[in-house]
KEVO-979787 format. One line per 3 residues: for each residue x, z, y of N, C-alpha, C. Coordinates in pm, whole numbers, plus 50000, padded with zeros to 5 digits. Layout:
# KEVO-979787
X,Z,Y,X,Z,Y,X,Z,Y ~ ... $
***
This chain:
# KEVO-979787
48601,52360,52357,48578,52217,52376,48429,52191,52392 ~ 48400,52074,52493,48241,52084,52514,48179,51962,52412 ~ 48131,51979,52370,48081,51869,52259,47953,51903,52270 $
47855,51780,52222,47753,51782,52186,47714,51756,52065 ~ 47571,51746,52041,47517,51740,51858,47596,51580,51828 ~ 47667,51566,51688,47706,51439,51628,47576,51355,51660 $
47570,51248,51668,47493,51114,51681,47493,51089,51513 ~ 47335,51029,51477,47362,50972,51355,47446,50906,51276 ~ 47570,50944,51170,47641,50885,51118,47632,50734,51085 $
47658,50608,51054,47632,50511,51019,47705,50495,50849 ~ 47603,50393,50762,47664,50437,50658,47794,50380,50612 ~ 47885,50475,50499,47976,50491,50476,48111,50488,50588 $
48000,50547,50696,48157,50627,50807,48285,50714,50710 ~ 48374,50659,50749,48474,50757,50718,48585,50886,50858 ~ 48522,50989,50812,48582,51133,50877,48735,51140,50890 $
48737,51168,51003,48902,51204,51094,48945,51316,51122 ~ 48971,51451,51080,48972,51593,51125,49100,51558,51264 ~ 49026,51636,51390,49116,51660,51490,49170,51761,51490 $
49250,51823,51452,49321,51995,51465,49431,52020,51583 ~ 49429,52071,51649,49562,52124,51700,49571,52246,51723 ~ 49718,52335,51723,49710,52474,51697,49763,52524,51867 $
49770,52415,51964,49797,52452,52087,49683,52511,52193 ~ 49725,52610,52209,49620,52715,52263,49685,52856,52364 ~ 49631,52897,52423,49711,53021,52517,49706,53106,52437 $
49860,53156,52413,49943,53254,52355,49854,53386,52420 ~ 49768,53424,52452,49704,53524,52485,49560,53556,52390 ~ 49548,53406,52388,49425,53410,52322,49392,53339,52205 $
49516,53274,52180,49550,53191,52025,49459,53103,51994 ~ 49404,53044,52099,49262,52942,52063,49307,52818,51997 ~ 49245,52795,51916,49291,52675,51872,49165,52585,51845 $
49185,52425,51875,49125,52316,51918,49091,52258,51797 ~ 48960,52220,51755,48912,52191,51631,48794,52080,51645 ~ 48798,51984,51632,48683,51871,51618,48649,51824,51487 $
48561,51719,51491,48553,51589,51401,48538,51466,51475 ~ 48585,51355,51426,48583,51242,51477,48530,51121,51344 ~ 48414,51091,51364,48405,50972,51271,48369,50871,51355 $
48441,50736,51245,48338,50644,51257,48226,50596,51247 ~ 48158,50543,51387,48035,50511,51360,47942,50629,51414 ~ 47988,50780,51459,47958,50889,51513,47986,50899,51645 $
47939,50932,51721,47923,50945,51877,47942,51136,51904 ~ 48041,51155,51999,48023,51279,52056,48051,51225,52168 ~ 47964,51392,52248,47959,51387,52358,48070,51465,52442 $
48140,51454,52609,48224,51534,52622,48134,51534,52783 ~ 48133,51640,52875,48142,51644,52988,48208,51544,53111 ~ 48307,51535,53038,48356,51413,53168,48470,51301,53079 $
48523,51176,53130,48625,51106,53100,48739,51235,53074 ~ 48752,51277,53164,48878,51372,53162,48923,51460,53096 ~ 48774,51529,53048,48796,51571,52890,48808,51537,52775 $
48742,51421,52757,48737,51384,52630,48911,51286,52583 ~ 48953,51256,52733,49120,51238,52740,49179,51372,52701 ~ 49177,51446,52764,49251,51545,52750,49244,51603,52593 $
49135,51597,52546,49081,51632,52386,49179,51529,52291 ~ 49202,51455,52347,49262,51323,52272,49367,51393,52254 ~ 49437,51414,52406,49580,51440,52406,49628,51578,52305 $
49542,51682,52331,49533,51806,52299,49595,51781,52141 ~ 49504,51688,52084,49487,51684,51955,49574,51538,51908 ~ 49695,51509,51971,49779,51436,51958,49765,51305,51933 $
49617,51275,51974,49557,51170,52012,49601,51046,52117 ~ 49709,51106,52163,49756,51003,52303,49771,50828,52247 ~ 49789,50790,52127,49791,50635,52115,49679,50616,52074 $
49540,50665,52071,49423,50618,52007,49415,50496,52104 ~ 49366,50434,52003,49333,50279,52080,49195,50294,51985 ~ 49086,50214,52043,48939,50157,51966,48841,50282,52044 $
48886,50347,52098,48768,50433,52150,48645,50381,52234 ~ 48534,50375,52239,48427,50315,52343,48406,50482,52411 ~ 48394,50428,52569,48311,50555,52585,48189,50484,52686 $
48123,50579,52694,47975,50498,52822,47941,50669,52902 ~ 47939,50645,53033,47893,50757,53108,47752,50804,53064 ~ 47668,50901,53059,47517,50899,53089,47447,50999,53158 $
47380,51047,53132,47302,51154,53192,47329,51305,53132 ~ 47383,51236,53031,47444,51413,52943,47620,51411,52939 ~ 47670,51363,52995,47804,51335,53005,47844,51240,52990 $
47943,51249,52848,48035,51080,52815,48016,51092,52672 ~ 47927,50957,52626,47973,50920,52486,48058,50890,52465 ~ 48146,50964,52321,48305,50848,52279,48232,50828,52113 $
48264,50713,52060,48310,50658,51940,48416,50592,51913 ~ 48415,50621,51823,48592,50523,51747,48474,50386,51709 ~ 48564,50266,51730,48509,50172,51704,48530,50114,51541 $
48675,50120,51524,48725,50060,51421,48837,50161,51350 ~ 48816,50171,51250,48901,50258,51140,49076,50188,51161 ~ 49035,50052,51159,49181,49992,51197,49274,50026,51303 $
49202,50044,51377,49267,50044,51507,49362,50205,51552 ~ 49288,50294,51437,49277,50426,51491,49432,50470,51487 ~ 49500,50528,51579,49630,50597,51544,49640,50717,51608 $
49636,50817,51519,49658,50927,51615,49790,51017,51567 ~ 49763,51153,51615,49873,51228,51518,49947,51262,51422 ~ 49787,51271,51347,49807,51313,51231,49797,51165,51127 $
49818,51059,51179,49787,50943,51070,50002,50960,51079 ~ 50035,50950,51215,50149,50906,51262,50288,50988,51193 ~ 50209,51120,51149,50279,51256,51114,50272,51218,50952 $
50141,51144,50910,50158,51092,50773,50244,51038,50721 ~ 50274,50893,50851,50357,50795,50805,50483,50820,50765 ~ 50505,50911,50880,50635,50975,50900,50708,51049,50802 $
50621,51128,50743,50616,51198,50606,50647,51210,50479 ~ 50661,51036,50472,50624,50906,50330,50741,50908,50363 ~ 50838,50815,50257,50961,50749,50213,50900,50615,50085 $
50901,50539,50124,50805,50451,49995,50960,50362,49925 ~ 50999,50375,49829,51084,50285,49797,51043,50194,49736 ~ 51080,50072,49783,51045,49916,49736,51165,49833,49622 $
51123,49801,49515,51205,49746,49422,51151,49586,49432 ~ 51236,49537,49419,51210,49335,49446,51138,49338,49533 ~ 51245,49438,49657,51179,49390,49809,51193,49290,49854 $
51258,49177,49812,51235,49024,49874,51164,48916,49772 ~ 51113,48921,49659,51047,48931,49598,50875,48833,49700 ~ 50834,48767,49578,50660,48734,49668,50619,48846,49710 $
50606,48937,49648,50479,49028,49683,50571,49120,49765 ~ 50675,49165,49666,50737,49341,49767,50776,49209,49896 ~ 50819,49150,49934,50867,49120,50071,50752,49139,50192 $
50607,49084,50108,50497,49152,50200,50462,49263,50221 ~ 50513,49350,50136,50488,49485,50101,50563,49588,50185 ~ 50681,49518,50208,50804,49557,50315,50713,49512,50432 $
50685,49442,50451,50640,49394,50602,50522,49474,50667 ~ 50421,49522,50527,50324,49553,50602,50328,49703,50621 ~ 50426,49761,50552,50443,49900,50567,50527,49964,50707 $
50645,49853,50674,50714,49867,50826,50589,49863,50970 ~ 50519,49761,50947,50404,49703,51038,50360,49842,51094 ~ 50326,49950,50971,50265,50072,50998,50325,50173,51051 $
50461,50130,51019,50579,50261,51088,50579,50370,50966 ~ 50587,50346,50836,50596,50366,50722,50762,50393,50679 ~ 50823,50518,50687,50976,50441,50663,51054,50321,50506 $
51062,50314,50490,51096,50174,50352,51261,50221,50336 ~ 51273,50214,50173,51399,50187,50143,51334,50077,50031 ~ 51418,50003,50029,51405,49858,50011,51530,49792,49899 $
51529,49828,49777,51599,49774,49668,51626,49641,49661 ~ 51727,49580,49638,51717,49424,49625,51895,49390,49577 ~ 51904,49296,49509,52026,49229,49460,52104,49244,49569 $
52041,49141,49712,52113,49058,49836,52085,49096,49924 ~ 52182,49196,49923,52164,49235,50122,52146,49166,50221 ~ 52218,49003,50212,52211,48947,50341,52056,48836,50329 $
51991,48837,50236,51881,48810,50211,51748,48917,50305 ~ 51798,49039,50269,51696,49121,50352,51718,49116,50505 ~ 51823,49098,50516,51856,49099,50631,51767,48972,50709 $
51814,48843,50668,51725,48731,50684,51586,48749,50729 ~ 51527,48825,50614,51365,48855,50591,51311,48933,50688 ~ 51412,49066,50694,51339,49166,50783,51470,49204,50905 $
51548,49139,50951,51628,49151,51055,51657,49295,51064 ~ 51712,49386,51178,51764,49489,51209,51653,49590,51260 ~ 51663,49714,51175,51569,49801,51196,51623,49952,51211 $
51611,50025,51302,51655,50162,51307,51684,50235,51138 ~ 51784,50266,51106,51812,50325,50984,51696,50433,50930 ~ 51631,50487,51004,51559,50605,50995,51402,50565,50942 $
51378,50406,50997,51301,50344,50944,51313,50274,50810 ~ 51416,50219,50764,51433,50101,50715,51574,50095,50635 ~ 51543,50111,50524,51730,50114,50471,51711,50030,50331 $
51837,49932,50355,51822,49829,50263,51979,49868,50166 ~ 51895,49871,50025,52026,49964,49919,52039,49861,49790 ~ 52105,49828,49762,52146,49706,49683,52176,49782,49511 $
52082,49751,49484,52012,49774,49330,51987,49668,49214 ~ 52039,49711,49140,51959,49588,48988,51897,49668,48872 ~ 51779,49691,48907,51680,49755,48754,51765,49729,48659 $
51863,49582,48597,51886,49564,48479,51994,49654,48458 ~ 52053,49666,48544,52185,49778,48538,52160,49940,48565 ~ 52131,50031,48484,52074,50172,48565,52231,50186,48625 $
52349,50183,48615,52435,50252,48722,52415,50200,48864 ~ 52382,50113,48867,52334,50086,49013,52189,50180,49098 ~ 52143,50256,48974,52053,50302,49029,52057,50454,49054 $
52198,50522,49150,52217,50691,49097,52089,50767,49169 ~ 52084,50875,49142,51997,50973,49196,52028,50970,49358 ~ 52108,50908,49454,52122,50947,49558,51968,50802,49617 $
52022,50751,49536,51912,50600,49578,51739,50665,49660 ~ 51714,50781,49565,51617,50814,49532,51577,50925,49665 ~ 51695,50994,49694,51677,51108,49840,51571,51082,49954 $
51478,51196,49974,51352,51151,50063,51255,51046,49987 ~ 51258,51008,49874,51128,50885,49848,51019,50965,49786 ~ 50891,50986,49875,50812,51024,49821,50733,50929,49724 $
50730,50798,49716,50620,50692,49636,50747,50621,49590 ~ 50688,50505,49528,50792,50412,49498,50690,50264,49436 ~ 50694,50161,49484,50640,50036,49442,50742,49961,49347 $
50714,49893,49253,50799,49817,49192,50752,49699,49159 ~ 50794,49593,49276,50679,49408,49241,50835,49294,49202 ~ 50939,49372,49081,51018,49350,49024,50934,49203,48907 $
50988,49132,48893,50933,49001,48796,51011,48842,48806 ~ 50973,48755,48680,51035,48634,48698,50954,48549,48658 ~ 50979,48440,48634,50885,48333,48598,50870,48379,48395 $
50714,48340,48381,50680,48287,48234,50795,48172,48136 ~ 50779,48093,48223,50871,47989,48137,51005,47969,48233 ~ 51142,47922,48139,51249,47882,48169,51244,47826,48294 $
51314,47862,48378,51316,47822,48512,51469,47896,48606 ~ 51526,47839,48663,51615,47872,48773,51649,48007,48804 ~ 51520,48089,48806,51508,48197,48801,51548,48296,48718 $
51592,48184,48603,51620,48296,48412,51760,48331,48474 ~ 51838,48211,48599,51997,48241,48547,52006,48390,48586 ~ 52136,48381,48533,52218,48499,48550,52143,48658,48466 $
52095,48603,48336,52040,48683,48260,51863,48748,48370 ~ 51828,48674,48329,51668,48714,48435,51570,48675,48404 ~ 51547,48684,48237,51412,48680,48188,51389,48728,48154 $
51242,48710,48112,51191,48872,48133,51193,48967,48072 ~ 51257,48934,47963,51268,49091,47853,51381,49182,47946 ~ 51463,49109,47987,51564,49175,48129,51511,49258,48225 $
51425,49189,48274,51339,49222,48409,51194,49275,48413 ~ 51133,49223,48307,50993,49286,48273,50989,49429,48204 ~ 51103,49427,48141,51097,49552,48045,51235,49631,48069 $
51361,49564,48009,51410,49672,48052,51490,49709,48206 ~ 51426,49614,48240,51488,49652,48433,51321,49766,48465 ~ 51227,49750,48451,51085,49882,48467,51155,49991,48378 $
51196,49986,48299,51235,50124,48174,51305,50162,48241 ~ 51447,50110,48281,51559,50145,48330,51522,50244,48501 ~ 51440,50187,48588,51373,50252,48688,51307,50370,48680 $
51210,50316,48620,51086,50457,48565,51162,50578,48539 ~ 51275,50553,48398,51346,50625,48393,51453,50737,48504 ~ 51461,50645,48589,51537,50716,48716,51512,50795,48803 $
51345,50701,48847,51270,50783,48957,51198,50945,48915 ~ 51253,51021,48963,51300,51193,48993,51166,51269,48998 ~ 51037,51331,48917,50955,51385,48855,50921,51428,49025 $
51017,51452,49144,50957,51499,49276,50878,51359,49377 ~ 50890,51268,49297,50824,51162,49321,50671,51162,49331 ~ 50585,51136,49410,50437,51185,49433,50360,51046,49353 $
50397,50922,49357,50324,50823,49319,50419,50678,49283 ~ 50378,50647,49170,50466,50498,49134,50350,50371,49105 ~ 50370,50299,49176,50317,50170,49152,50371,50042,49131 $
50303,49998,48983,50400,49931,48919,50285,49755,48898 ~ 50315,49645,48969,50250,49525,48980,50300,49445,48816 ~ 50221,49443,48746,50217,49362,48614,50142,49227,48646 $
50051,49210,48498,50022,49102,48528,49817,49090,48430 ~ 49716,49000,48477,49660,48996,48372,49683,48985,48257 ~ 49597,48996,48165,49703,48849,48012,49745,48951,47915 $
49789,49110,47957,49906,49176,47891,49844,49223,47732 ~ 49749,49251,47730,49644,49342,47618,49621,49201,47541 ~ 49622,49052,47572,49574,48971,47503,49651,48841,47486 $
49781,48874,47434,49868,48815,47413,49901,48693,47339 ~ 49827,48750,47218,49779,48653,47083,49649,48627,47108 ~ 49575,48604,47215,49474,48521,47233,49495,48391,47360 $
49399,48272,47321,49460,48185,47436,49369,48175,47580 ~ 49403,48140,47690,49519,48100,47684,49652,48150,47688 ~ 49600,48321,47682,49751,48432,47701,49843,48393,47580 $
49841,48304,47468,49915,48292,47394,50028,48213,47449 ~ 49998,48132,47554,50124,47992,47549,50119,48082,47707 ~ 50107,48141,47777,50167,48208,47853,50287,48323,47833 $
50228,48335,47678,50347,48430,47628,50467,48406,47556 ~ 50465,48250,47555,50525,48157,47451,50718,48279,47461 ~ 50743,48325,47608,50880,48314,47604,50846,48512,47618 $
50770,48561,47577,50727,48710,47566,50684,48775,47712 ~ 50656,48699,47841,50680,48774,47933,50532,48846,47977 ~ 50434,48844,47884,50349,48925,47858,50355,49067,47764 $
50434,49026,47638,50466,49179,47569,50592,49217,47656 ~ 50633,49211,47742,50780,49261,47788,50677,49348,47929 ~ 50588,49278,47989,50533,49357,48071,50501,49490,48042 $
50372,49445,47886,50310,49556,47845,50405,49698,47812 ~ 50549,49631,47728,50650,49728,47713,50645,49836,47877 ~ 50692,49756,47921,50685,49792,48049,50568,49912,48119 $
50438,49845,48111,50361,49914,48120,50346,50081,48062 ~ 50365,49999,47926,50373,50168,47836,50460,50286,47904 ~ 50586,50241,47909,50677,50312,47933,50672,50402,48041 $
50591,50349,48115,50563,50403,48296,50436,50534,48251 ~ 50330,50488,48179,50232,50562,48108,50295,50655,48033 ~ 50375,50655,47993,50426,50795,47866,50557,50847,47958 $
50557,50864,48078,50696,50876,48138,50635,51021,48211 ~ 50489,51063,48255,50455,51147,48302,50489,51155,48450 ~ 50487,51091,48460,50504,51032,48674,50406,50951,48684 $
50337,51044,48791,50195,50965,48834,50178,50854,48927 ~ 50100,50730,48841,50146,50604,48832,50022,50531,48883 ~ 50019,50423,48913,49883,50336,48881,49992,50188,48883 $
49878,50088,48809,49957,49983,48738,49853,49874,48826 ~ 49920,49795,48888,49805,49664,48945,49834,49561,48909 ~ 49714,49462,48831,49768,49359,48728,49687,49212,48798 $
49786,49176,48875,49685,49071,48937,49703,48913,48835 ~ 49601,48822,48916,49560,48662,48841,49740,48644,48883 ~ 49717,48513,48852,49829,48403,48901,49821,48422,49034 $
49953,48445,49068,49971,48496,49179,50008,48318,49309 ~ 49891,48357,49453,49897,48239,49509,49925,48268,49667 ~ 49971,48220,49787,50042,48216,49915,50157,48282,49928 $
50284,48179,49910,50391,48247,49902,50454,48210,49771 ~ 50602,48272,49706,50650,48336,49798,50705,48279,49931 ~ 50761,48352,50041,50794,48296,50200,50912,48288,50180 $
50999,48234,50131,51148,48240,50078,51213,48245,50214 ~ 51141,48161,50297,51240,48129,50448,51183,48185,50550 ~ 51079,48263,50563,51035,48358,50661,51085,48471,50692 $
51052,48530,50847,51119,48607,50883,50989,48690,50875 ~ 51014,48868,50916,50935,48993,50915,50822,48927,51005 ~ 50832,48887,51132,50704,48864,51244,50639,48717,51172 $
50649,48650,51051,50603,48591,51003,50515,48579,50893 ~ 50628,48710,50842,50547,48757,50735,50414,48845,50751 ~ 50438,48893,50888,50352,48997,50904,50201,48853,50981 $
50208,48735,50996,50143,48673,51058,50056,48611,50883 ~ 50140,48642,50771,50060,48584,50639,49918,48587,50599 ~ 49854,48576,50559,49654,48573,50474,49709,48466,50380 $
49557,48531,50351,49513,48458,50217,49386,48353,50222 ~ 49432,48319,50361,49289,48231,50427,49188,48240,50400 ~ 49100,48142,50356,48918,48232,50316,48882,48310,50172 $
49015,48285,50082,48966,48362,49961,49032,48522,50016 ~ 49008,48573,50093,49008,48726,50136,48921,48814,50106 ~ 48829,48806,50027,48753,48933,49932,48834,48973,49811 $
48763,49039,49721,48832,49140,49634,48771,49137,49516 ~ 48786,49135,49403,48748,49156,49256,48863,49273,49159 ~ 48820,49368,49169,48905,49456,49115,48767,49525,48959 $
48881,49523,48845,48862,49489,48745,48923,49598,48642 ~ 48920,49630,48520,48943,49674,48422,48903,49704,48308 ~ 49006,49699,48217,48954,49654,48080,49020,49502,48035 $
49125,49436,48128,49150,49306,48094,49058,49204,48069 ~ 48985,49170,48133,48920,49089,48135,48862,48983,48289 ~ 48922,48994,48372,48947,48928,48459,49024,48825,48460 $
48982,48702,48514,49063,48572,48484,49096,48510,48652 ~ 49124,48387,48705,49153,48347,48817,49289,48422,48911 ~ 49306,48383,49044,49395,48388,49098,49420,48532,49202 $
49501,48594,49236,49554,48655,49365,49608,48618,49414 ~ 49575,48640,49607,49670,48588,49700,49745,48743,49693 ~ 49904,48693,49710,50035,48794,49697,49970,48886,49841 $
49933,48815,49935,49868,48913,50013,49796,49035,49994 ~ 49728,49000,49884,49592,49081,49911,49660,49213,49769 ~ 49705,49106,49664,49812,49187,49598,49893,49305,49681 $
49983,49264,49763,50043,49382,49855,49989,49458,49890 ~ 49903,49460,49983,49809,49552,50030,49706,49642,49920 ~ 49714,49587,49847,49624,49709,49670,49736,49742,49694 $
49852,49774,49630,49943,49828,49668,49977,49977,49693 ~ 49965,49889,49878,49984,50017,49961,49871,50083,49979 ~ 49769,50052,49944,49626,50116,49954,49628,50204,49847 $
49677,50217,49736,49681,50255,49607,49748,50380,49640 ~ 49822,50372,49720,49916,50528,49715,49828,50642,49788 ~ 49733,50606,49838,49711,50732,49965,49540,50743,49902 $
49521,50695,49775,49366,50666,49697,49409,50746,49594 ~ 49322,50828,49575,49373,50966,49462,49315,50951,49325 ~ 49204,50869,49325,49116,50803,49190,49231,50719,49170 $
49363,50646,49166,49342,50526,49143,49536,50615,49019 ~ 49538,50735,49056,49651,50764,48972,49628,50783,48854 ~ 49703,50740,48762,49656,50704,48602,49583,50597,48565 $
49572,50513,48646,49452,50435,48635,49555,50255,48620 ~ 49484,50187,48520,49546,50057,48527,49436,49961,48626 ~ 49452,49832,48645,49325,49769,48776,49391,49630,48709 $
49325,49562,48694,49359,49403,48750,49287,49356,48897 ~ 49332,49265,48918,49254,49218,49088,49293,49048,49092 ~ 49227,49010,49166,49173,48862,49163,49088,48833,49323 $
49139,48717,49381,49100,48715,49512,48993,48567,49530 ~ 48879,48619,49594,48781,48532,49596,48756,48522,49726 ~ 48662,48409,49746,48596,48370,49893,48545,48504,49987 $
48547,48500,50136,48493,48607,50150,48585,48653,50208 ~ 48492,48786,50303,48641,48831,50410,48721,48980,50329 ~ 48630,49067,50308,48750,49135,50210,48764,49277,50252 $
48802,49351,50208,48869,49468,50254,48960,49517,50367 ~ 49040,49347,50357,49128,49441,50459,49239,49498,50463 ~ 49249,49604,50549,49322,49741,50552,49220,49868,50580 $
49083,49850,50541,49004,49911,50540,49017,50010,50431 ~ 49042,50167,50426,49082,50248,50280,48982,50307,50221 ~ 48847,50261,50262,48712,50351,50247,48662,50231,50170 $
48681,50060,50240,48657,50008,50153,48693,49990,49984 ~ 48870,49991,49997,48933,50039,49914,48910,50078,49792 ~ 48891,50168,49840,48857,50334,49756,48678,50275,49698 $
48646,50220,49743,48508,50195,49715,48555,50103,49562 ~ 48658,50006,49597,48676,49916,49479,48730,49945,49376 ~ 48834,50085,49408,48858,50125,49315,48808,50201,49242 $
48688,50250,49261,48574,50348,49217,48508,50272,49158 ~ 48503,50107,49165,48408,50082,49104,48395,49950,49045 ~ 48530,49955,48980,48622,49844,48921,48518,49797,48731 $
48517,49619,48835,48391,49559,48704,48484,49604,48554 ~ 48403,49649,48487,48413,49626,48341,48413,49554,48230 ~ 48388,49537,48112,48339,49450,48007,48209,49546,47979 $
***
């Protein structure tokens, strides 16, 4: 491959390894780059640096700049977002993420934005014809909607579980008496032993569990977490919490504010996927309990799914809280930055 010297990195580029093992069976060559953002290589002509793409299973990259010059062709990747290549695609592909209170505020965004990625989803929920509503008809191979109740483990057999490499759980009900309690659905039900009953299930070949709590949990008997806890659905979390922590399945716990946009009760998938958190789109990620104010369920979802593929963040508890400001994103470098470096007391 003809390349030239990398161009000065820009800071906190994040690195793309190009590999491919296709090469003449005579001579077993195999095709090896780097690609960052914010890094410039050089190729001899358009035609190579296509063909390099292709080589290296690059054919849907979108965001590339290139400019002709006097030493060939500059390419850069423009945007980390944009980037899709092989090996992101071979990732996705890879994953099985199972979603518990996939119609739910948060998991319903959580469903949306993973599908968005071509992520495959199995998708837990009471009401089938509810998901259906939400996220319409999706190739089985993508998308399989399996009718589950945490409060009941027989609903939950080991077959549920086949292919799920991760598993999210944004399972919850309201603090106080509300509409939501019927049919046995408060939260000592649902906070505690519908998480016990799960945790318990999901199969030690499981790579990552992420489990959405709440602030408040560590400070129960203080106010104002006291009259938030009036009906326990702060110690039923923490139960909760524990249980996931002493279960030895590697976990991370995301404990956002009062949760705000949404839920979309009557939206469909191309709607959901159209959701923000309008200008409070920055990030405050936190630990130690001591974070106060709100999350948009947006930005909630996306910690999330950012959380699984961030290797600091297993074992680790976070609260998060969404402020003015544009934010992270789907940026995972930003991410990873916040979760590295989550305010303290």
């Amino acid at each position: 491959m003809e390349v030239g010297a990398y161009a000065s990195p820009v800071a906190n580029c994040r690195t793309f390894s190009l590999a491919s093992t296709r090469g003449s069976a005579q001579t077993g060559n195999t095709h090896h780059s780097k690609v960052a953002v914010g890094r410039a290589l050089q190729f001899s002509s358009v035609k190579l640096l296509q063909s390099e793409l292709q080589v290296c299973g690059r054919s849907g990259i979108r965001g590339v700049k290139h400019v002709r010059g006097s030493r060939g062709v500059c390419a850069q990747l423009a945007d980390p977002n944009q980037l899709v290549d092989g090996d992101q695609s071979k990732a996705a592909a890879s994953k099985c993420i199972l979603v518990v209170g996939a119609t739910g505020g948060v998991g319903q965004l959580v469903v949306a934005a993973l599908l968005d990625r071509g992520i495959p989803v199995k998708a837990v929920l009471r009401d089938a014809k509810k998901a259906q509503t939400l996220f319409g008809q999706h190739d089985p191979e993508a998308f399989q909607v399996l009718v589950g109740d945490t409060r009941r483990p027989e609903t939950m057999p080991s077959s549920m579980f086949e292919g799920v490499t991760h598993v999210i759980c944004c399972t919850g009900t309201t603090a106080f008496p509300s509409k939501r309690w019927d049919g046995d659905n408060g939260p000592e039900k649902t906070d505690w032993e519908g998480v016990r009953n799960l945790v318990a299930a999901v199969p030690k070949s499981v790579q990552h569990v992420v489990l959405v709590s709440s602030i408040g949990v560590t400070k129960s008997n203080e106010l104002p977490w006291n009259i938030m806890n009036l009906f326990g659905v702060l110690k039923y979390k923490k139960m909760g919490e524990e249980f996931l922590r002493d279960s030895g399945l590697p976990y991370t716990i995301i404990r956002p504010g009062r949760l705000t946009d949404g839920p979309y009760t009557s939206y469909d998938l191309n709607t959901l996927l159209k959701a923000t958190s309008g200008t409070r789109r920055d990030v405050i990620i936190g630990q130690g309990d001591n974070l106060v104010g709100e999350a948009s369920r947006v930005v909630v979802a996306e910690a999330c799914i950012q959380a699984l593929d961030i290797p600091c963040t297993i074992g680790q508890t976070y609260e998060i809280s969404s402020v003015e400001g544009e934010g992270p994103g789907k940026d995972t470098a930003r991410w990873e930055a916040l979760f590295r470096n989550p305010q303290k007391p």
